[in-house]
C-alpha positions as CSV (number, residue, x, y, z in Angstrom):
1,X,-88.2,4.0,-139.3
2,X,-89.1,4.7,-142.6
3,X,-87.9,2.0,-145.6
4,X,-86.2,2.7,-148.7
5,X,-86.3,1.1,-151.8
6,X,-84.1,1.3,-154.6
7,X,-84.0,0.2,-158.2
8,X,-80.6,-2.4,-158.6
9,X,-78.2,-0.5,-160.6
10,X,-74.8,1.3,-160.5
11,X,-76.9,4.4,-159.4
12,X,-78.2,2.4,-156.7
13,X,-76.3,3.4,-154.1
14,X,-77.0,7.6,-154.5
15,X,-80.4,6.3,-155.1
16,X,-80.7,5.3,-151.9
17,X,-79.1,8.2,-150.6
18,X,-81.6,11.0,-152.8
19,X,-84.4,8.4,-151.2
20,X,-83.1,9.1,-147.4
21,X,-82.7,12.5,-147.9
22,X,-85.8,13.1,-149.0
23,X,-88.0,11.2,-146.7
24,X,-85.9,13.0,-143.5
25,X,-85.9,16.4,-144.9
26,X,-90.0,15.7,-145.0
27,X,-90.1,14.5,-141.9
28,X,-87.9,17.4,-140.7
29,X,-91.0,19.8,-142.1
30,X,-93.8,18.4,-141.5
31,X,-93.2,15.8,-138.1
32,X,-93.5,12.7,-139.9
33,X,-91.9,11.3,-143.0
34,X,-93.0,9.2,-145.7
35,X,-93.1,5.1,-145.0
36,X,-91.3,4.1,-148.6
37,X,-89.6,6.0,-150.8
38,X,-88.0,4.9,-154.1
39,X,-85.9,6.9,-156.3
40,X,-85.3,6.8,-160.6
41,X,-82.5,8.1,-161.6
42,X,-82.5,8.4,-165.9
43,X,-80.1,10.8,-167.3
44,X,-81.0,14.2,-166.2
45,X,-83.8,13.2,-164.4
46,X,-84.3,12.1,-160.8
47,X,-87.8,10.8,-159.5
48,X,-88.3,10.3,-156.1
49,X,-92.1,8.2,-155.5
50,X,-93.0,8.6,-151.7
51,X,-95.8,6.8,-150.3
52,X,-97.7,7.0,-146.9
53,X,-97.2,10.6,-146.3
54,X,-99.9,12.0,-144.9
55,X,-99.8,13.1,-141.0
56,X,-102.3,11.9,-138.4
57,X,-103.9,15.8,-138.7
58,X,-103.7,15.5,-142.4
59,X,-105.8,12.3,-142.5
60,X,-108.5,13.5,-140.3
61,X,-108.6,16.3,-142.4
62,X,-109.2,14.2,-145.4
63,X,-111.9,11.8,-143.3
64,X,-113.7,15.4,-143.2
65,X,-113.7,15.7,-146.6
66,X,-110.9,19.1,-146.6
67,X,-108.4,17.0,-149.4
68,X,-107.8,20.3,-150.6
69,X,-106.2,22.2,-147.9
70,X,-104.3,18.9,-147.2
71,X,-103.1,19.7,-150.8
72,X,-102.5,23.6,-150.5
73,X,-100.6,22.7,-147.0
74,X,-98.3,20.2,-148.7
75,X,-97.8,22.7,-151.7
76,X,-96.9,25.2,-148.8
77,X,-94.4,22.8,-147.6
78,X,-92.9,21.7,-150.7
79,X,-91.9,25.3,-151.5
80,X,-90.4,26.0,-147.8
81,X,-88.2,23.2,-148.1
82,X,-87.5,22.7,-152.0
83,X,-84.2,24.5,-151.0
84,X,-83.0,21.8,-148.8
85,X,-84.4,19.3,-151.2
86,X,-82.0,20.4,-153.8
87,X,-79.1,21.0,-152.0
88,X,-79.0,17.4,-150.7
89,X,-79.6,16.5,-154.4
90,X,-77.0,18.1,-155.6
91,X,-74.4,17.0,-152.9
92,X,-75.4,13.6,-153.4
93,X,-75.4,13.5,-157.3
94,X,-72.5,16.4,-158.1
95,X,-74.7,17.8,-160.7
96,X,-76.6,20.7,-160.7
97,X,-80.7,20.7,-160.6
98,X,-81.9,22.7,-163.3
99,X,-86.1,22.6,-162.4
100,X,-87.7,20.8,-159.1
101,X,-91.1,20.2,-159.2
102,X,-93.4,18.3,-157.0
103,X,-97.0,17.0,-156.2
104,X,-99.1,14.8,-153.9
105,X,-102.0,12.6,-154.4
106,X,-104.6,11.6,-151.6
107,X,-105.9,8.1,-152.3
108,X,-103.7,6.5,-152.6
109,X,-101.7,8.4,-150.5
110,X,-98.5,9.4,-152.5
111,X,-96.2,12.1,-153.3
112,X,-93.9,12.9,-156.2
113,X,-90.8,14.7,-156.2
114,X,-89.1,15.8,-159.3
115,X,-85.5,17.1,-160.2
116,X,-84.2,17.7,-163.5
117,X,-80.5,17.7,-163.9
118,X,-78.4,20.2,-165.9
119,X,-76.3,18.3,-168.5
120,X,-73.3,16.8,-166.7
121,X,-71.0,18.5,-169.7
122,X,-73.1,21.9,-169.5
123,X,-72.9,25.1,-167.5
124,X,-76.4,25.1,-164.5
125,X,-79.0,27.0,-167.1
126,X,-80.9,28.1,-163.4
127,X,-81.1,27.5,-159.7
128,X,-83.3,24.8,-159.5
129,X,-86.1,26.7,-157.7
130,X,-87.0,29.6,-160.1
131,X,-91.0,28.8,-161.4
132,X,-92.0,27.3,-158.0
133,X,-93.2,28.7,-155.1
134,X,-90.5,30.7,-152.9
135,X,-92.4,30.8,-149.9
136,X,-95.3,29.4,-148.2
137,X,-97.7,32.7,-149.0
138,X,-96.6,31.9,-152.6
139,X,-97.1,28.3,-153.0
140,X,-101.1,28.4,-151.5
141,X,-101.4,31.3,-153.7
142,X,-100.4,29.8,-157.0
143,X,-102.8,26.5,-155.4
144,X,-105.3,29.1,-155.3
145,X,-105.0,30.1,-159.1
């Protein structure tokens, strides 16, 4: 089972909670979720630093030297479940998530997840998803450009 680390702080508890809910909606997308996951949570910014996500397919892709459609696949993915991503987000935190954005590195093997928060006192400025990819076919074309 995966572990989940968490800075000590009042926020410590939803951190926890944003780190869960990231590494299972992963694991729910691609078969296997990250190993450790620690979330940030600074104003209107949440940070979510997963490492040890790669599948067993993905590594033998990267022992074959294919990093980069390892890296278009996980773009793919990112965009077919940044939906779910944010919904859980904003359950857990009550706010709204203005921008999500998102990234993985190969060695080391870690990912980045990225939501920025609408100001608690402010009306949601957008849906949280508008500027990344909204479906697989868009996400491994904008990793083609």
């Amino acid at each position: 089972m995966p572990t989940t680390q968490t800075e000590a702080s009042p926020s410590g508890s939803k951190a926890a909670a944003i780190s869960n809910h990231v590494v299972r909606t992963m694991s729910a997308y691609t078969g296997r979720g990250p190993t450790k996951g620690r979330t940030y949570i600074n104003d209107d910014v949440v940070t979510v630093v997963l490492k040890d996500t790669l599948t067993k397919g993905e590594r033998s892709l990267v022992s074959d030297d294919l990093d980069k459609l390892v890296l278009e696949m996980r773009k793919a993915f990112q965009g077919t479940m940044r939906h779910d991503l944010i919904e859980g987000i904003e359950e857990i935190l009550g706010r709204k998530v203005e921008a999500f954005m998102s990234d993985d590195h190969i060695d080391p093997d870690v990912a980045v997840e990225i939501f920025l928060l609408a100001p608690a006192d402010a009306a949601p400025q957008g849906d949280g998803a508008r500027g990344a990819a909204k479906t697989p076919s868009e996400a491994m074309a904008s990793a083609d450009a």
